[in-house]
DSSP file (Angstrom, degrees, kcal/mol; ACC not computed):
  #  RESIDUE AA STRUCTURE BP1 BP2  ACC     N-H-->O    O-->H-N    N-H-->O    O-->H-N    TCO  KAPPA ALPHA  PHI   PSI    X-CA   Y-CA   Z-CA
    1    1 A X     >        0   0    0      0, 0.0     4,-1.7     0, 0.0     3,-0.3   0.000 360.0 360.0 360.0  42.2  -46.6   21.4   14.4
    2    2 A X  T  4  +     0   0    0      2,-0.2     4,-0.4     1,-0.2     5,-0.1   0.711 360.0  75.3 -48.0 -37.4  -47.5   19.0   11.4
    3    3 A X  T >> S+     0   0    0      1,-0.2     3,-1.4     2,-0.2     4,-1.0   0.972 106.0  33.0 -51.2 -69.9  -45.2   21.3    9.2
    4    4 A X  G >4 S+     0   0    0     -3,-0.3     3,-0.6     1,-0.2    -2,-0.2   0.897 105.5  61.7 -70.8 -30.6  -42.4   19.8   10.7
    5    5 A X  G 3< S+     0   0    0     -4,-1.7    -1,-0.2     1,-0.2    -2,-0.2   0.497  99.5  61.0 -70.3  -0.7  -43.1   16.5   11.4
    6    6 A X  G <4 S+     0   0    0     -3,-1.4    -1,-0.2    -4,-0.4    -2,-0.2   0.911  85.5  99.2 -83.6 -43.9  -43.7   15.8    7.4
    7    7 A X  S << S-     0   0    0     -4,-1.0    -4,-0.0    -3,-0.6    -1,-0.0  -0.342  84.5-110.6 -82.5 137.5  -40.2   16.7    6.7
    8    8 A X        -     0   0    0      1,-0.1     2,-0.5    -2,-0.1    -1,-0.1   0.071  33.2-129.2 -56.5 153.3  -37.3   14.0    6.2
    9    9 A X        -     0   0    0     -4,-0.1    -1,-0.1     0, 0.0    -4,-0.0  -0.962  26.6-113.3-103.1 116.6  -35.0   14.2    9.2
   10   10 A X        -     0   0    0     -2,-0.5     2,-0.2     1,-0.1     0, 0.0  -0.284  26.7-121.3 -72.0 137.8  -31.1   14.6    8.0
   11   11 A X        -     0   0    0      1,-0.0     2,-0.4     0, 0.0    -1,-0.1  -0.480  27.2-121.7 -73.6 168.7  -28.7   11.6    8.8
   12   12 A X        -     0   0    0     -2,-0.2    -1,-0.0     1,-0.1     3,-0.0  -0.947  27.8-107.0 -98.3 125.4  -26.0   12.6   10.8
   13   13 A X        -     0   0    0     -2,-0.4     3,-0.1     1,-0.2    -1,-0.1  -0.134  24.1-136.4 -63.6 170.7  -22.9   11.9    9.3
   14   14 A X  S    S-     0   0    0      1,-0.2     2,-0.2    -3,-0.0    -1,-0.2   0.939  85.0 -20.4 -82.9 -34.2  -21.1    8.6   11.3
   15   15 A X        -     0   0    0     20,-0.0     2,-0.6     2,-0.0    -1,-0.2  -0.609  55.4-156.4 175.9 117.3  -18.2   10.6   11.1
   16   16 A X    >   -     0   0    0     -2,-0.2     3,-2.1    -3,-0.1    -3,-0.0  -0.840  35.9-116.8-101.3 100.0  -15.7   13.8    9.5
   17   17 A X  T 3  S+     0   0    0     -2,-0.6    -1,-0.1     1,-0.3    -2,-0.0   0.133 104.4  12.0 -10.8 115.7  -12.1   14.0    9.6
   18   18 A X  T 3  S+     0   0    0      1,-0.2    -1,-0.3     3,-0.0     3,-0.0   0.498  90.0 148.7  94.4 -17.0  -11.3   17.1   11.6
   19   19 A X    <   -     0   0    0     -3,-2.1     2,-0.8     1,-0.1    -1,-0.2  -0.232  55.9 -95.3 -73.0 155.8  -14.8   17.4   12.8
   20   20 A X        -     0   0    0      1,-0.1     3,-0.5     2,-0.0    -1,-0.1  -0.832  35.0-174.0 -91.9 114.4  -15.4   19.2   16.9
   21   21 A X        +     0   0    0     -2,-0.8     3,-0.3     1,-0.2    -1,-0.1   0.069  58.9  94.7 -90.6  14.4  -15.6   16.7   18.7
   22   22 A X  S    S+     0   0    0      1,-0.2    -1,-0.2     0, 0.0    -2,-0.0   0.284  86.4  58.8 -96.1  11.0  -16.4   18.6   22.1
   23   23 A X  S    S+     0   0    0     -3,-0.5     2,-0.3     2,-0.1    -1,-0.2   0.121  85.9 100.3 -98.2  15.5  -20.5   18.0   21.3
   24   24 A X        -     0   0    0     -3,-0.3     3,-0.0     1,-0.1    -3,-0.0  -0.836  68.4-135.4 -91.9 126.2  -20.1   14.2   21.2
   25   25 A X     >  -     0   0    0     -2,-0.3     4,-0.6     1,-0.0     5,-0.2   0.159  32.5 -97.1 -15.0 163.3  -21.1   12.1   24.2
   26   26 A X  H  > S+     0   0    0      1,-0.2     4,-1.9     3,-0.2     5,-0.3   0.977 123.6  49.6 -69.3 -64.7  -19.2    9.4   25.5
   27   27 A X  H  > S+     0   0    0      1,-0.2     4,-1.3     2,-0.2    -1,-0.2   0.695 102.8  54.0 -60.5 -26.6  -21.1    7.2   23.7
   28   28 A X  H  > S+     0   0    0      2,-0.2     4,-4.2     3,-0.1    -1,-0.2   0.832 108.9  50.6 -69.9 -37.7  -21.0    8.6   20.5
   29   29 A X  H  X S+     0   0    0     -4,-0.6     4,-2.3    -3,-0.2     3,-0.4   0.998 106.5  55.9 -60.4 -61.5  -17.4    8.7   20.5
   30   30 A X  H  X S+     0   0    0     -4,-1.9     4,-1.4    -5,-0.2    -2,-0.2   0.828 109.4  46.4 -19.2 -54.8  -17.5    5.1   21.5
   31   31 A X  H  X S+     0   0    0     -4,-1.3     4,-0.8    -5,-0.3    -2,-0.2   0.844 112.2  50.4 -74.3 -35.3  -19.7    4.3   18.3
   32   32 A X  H  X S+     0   0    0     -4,-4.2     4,-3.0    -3,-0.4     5,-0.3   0.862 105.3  58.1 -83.3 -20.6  -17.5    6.3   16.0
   33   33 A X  H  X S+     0   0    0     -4,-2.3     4,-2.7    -5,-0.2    -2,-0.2   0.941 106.2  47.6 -26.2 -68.6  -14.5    4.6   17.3
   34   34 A X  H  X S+     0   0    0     -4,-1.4     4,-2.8     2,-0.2    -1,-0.2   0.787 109.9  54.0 -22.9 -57.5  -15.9    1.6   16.3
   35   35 A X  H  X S+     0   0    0     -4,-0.8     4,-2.4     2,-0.2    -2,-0.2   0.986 114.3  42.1 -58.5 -57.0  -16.8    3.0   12.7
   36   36 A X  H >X S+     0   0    0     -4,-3.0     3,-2.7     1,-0.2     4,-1.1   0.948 106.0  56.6 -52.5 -56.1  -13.6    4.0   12.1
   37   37 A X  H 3X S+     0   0    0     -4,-2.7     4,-2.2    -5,-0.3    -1,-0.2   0.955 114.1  47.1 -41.6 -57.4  -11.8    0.9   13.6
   38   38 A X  H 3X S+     0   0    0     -4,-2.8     4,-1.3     2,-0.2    -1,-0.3   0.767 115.0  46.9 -62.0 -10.9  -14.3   -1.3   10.7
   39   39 A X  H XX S+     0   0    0     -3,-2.7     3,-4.2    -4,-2.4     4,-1.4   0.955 101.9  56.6 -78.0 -70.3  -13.3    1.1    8.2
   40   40 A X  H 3X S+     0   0    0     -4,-1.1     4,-0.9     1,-0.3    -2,-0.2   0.508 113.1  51.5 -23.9 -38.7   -9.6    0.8    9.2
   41   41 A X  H 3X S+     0   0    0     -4,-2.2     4,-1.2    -5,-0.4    -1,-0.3   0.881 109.8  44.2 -69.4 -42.4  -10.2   -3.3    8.3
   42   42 A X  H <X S+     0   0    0     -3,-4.2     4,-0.7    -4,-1.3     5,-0.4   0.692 101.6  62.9-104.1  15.4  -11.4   -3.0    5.7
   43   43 A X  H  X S+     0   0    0     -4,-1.4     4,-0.8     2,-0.1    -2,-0.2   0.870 113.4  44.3 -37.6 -53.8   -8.8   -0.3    4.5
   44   44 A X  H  X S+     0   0    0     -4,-0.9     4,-2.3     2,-0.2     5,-0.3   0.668 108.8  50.0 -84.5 -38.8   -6.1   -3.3    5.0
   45   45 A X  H  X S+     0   0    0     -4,-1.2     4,-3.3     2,-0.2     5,-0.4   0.899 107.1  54.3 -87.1 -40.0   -7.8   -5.9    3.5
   46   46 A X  H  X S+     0   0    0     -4,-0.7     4,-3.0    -5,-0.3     5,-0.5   0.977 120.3  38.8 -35.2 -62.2   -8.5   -3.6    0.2
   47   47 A X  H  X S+     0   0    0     -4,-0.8     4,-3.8    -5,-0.4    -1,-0.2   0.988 115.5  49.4 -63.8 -36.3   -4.3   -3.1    0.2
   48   48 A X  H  X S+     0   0    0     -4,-2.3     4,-2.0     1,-0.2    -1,-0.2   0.847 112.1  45.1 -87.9 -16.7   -3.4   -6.5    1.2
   49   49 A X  H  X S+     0   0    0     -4,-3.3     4,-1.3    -5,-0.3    -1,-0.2   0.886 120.9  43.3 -66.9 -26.9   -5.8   -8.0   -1.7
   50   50 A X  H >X S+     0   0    0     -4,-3.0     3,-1.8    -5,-0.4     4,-1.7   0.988 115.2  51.1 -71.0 -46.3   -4.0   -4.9   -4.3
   51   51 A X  H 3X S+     0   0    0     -4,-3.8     4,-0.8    -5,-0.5    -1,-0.2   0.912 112.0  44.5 -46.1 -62.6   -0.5   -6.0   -2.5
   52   52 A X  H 3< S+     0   0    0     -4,-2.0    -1,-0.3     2,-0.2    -2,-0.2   0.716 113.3  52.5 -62.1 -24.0   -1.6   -9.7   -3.5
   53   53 A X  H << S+     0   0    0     -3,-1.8    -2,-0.2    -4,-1.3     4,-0.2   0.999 109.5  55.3 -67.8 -64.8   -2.7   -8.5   -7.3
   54   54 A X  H  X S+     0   0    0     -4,-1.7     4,-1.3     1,-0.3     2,-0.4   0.428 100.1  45.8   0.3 -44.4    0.3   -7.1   -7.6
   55   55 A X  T  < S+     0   0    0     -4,-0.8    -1,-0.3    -5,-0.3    -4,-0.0  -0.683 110.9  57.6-127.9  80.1    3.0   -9.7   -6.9
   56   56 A X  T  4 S+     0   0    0     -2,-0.4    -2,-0.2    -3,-0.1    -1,-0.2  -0.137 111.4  40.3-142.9  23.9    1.2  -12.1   -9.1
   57   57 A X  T >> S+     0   0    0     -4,-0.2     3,-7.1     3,-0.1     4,-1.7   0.786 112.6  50.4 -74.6 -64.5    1.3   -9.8  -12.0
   58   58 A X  H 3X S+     0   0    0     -4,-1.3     4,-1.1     1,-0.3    -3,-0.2   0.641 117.3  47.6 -87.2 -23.9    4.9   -8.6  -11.2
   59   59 A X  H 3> S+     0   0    0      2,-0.2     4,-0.9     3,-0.2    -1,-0.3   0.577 110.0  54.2 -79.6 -13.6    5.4  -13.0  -11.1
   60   60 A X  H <> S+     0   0    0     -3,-7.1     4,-1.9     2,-0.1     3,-0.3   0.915 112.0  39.3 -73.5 -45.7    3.5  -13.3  -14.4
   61   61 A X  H  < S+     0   0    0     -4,-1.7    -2,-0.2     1,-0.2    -3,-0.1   0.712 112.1  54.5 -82.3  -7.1    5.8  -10.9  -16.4
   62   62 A X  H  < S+     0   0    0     -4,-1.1    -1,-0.2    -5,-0.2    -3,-0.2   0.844 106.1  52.8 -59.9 -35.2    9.1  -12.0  -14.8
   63   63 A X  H  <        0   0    0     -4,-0.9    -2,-0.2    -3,-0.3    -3,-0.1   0.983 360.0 360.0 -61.3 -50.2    8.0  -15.9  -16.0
   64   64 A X     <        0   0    0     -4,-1.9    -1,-0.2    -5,-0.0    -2,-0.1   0.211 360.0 360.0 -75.1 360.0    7.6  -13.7  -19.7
């Protein structure tokens, strides 16, 4: 079967909102837990850097 074994093998995505999740292992569930939980960090530190851009503009243009 050489025909297949030349051709690229598709990632699997880590993980789609909404996706059925009743072919997943335990362990795969476990591992996208995980993704999502690092996303979910750096989700918050993205907002809490904008938060922080944010109130030292809105402190520049009250000194002005």
């Amino acid at each position: 079967m050489a025909i297949f074994d030349d051709e690229p093998k598709k990632k699997a995505r880590p993980h789609e909102i909404g996706q059925d999740l009743a072919l997943l292992s335990a362990d795969e569930l476990s591992e996208r837990i995980g993704i999502l939980r690092d996303e979910i960090v750096r989700l918050e530190a993205e907002l809490k850097s904008k938060g922080t851009t944010k109130s030292a503009a809105e402190a520049l243009f009250r000194r002005g």
